[in-house]
C-alpha positions as MATLAB code, in Angstrom:
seq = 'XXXXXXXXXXXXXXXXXXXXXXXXXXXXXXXXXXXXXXXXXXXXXXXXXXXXXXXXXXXXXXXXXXXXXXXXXXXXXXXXXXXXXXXXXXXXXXXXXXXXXXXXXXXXXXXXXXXXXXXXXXXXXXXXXXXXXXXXXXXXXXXXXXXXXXXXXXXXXXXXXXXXXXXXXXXXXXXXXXXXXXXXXXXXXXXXXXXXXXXXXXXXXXXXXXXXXXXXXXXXXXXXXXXXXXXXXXXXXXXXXXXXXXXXXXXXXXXXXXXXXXXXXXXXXX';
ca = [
      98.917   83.557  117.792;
      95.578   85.120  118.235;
      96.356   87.797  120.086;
      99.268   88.508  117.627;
      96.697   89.277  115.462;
      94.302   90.901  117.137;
      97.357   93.155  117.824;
      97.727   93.645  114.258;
      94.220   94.169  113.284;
      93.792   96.348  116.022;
      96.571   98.942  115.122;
      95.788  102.283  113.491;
      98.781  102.392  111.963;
      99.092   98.909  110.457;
      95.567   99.473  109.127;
      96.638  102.522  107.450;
      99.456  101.581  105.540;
      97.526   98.581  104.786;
      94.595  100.461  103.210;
      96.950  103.210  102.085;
      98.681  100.457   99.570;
      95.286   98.859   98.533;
      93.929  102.061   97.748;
      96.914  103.293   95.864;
      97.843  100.010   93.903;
      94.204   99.597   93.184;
      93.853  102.735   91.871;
      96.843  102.811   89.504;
      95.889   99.259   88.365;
      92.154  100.476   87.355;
      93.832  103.556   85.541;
      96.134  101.743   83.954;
      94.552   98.798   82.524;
      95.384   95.005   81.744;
      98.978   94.843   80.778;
     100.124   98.258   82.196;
     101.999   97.994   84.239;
     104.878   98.512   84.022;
     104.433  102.015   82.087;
     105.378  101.921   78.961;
     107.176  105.430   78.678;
     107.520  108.361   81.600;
     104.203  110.006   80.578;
     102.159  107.240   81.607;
     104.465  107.010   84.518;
     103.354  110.616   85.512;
      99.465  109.633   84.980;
      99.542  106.805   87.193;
     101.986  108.360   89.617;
      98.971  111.178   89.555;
      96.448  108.404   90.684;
      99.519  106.754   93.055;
      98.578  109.910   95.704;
      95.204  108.847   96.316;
      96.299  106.589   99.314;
      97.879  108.243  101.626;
      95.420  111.228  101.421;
      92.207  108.974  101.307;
      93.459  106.758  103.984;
      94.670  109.172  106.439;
      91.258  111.481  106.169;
      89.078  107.228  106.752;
      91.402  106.898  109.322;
      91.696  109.949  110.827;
      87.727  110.459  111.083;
      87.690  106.868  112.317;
      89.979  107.427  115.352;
      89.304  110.674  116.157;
      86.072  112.405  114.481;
      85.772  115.783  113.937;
      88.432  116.976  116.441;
      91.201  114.894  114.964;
      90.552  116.481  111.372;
      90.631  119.912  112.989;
      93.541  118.999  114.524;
      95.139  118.178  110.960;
      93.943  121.457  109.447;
      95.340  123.165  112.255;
      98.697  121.475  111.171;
      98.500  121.685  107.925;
      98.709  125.934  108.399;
     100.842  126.273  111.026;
     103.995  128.480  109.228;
     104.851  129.703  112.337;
     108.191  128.182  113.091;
     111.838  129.596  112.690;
     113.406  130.362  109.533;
     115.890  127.581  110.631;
     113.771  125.077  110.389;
     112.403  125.976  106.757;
     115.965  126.754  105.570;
     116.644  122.734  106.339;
     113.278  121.498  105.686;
     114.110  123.485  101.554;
     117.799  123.235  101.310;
     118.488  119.498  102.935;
     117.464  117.784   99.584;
     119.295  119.848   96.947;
     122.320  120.821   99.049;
     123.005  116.833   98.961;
     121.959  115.839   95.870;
     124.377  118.601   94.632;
     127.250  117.631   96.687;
     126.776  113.978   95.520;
     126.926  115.157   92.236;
     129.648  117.381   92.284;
     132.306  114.030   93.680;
     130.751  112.084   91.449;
     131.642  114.485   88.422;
     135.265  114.259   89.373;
     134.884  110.729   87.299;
     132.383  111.452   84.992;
     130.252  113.890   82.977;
     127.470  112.122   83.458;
     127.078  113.378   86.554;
     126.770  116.951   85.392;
     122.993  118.297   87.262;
     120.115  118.460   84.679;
     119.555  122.338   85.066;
     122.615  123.373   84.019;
     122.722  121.582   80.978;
     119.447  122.383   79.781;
     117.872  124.222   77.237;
     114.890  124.969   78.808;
     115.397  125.671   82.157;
     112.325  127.563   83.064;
     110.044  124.839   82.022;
     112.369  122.229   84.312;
     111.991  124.558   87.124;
     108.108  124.723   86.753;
     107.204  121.110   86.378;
     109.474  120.947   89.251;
     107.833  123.045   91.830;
     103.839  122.316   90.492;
     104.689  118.264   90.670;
     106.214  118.619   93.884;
     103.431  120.831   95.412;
     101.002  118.225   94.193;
     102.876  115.152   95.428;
     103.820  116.223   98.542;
     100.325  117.499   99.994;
      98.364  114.662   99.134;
     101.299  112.634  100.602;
     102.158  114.058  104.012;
      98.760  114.557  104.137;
      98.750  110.804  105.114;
     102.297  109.700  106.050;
     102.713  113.237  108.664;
      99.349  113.800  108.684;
      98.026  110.527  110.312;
     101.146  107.811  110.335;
     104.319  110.151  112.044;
     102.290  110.935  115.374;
     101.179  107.432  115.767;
     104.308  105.638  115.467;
     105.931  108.826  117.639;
     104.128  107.458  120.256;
     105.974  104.686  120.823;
     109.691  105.198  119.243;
     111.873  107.993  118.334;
     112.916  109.922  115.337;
     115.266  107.299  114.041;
     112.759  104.240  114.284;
     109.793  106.287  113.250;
     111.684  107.534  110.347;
     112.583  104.118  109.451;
     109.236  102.027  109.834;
     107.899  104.650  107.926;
     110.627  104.995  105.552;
     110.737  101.304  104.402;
     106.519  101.303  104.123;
     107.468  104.599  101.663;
     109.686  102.423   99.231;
     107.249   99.381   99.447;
     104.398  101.852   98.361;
     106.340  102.771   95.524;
     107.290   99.713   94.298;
     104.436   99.193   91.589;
     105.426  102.056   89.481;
     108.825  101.949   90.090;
     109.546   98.231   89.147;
     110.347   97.351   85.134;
     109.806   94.645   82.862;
     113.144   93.163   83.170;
     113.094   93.588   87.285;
     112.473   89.986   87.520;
     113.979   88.435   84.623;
     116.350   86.684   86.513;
     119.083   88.994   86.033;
     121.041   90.602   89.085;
     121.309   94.118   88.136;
     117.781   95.101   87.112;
     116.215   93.612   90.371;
     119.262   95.109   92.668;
     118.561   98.538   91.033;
     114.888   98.152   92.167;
     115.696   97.361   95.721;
     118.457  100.158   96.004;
     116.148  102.818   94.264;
     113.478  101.778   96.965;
     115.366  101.031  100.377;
     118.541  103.010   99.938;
     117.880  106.369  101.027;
     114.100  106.880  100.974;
     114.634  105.844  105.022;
     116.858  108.248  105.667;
     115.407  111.073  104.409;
     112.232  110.081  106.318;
     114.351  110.219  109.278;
     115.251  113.802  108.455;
     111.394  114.373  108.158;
     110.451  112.988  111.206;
     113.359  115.227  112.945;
     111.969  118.394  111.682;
     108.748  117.654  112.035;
     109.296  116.491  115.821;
     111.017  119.564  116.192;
     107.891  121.791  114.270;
     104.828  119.647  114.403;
     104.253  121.482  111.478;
     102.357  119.819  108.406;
     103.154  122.614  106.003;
     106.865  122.151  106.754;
     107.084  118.592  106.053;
     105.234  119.524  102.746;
     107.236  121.797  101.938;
     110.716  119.163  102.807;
     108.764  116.704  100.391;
     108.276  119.144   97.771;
     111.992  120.326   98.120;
     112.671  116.741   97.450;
     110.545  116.123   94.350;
     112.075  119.410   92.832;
     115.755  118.040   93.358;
     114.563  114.539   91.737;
     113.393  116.806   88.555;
     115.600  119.812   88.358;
     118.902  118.676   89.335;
     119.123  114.610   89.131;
     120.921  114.057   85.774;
     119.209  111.256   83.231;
     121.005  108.602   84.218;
     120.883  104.666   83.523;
     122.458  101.536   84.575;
     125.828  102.003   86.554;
     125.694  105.501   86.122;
     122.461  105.679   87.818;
     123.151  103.140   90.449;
     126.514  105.020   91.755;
     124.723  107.696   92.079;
     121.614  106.195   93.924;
     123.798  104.826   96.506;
     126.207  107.531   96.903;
     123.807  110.077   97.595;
     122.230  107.348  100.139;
     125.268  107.310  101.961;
     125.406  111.315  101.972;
     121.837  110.970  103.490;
     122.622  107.687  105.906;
     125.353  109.954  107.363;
     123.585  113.372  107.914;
     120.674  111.374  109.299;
     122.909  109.284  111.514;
     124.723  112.965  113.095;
     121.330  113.932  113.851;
     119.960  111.151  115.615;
     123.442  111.094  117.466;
     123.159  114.283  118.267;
     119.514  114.287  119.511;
     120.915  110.853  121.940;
];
């Protein structure tokens, strides 16, 4: 048992995700106050979503100076600008996201409107578009800052692209839990809690897997921003508003669009 922990308390990356989640959740329970959280309404979602990024930035630059000084923080800015990779990899790393969100979308309207994307039925598309592509800029530097920055090569070390993706992948939905969860999430009601877990844990993993394949394949920081930014854009520009069944169909179809491309890939690097 003691060496089990000793293990544990000796691990980079088990100390990052753990200060990573304290720093975050601490953070958006400061900003937010006694009795808010849940948000109330999507603007105060944004806010603390804003203060959300803290953790994986502030823990990966702690950890990061902790393991490996001054050269392992060169080493990240030298990451961080390398664009120097083929156009192949930055035509998956910006289309992967949208190309299956749209697909998704596109069965699913067979049975419904409601599955219509957001940007083509809106009346203000330009504004869409640009809260779009600033968000996602935003959320996905100060993220892979931490989870490619500092967490991808240390797990790398020791598994693959399909268990890296996935350790990492499941500690992704986990840190997103505390905005993500509602008032009714544990009422005692079925649906609200299994939309939680399937938001979460249904294809947050495998699109993590995809990350950790191009990044493998790059070693490229500034790619897997850009992948993460691709994906924030497709949550905002293209996801229809969506609720209950609606919403859940979708969540899990487009999980199984992502389980399956992930899957080919991994197959195909075995």
């Amino acid at each position: 048992m003691h060496s089990w922990i000793y293990t544990i308390v000796k691990s980079p990356v088990i100390i990052y995700f753990a200060l990573t989640i304290i720093i975050s959740w601490g953070a958006v329970l400061f900003a937010a106050g006694p009795g808010g959280i849940p948000p109330a309404n999507i603007d105060e979602s944004i806010s603390l979503g804003v203060v959300l990024l803290l953790g994986p930035s502030v823990a990966s630059l702690l950890m990061i100076s902790w393991t490996h000084g001054s050269t392992g923080l060169r080493d990240l800015g030298h990451r961080l600008v390398k664009w120097r990779v083929s156009v192949y990899w930055y035509l998956i790393a910006l289309l992967i996201a949208p190309l299956l969100s749209l697909t998704t979308l596109l069965l699913l309207s067979i049975f419904s409107t409601n599955f219509i994307p957001r940007i083509f039925i809106s009346d203000n598309k330009t504004s869409i578009l640009q809260l779009g592509i600033i968000g996602g800029i935003v959320v996905a530097f100060f993220e892979e800052l931490g989870w490619t920055g500092f967490a991808i090569p240390k797990i790398k070390q020791k598994y693959g692209v399909f268990e890296t993706g996935l350790i990492l992948g499941l500690v992704w939905g986990v840190w997103h839990f505390i905005l993500f969860w509602e008032s009714d999430t544990f009422s005692g009601a079925l649906f609200p809690f299994l939309l939680l877990v399937v938001r979460l844990f249904s294809w947050l993993p495998p699109y993590r897997i995809l990350m950790v394949w191009v990044y493998s394949r790059t070693e490229s920081l500034f790619v897997a921003i850009l992948m993460h930014m691709s994906l924030v854009v497709t949550l905002t520009v293209i996801d229809p508003e969506l609720s209950g069944w609606n919403l859940l169909a979708f969540i899990l179809a487009r999980a199984v669009m992502i389980w399956i491309v992930a899957v080919a890939v991994v197959s195909a690097l075995r």
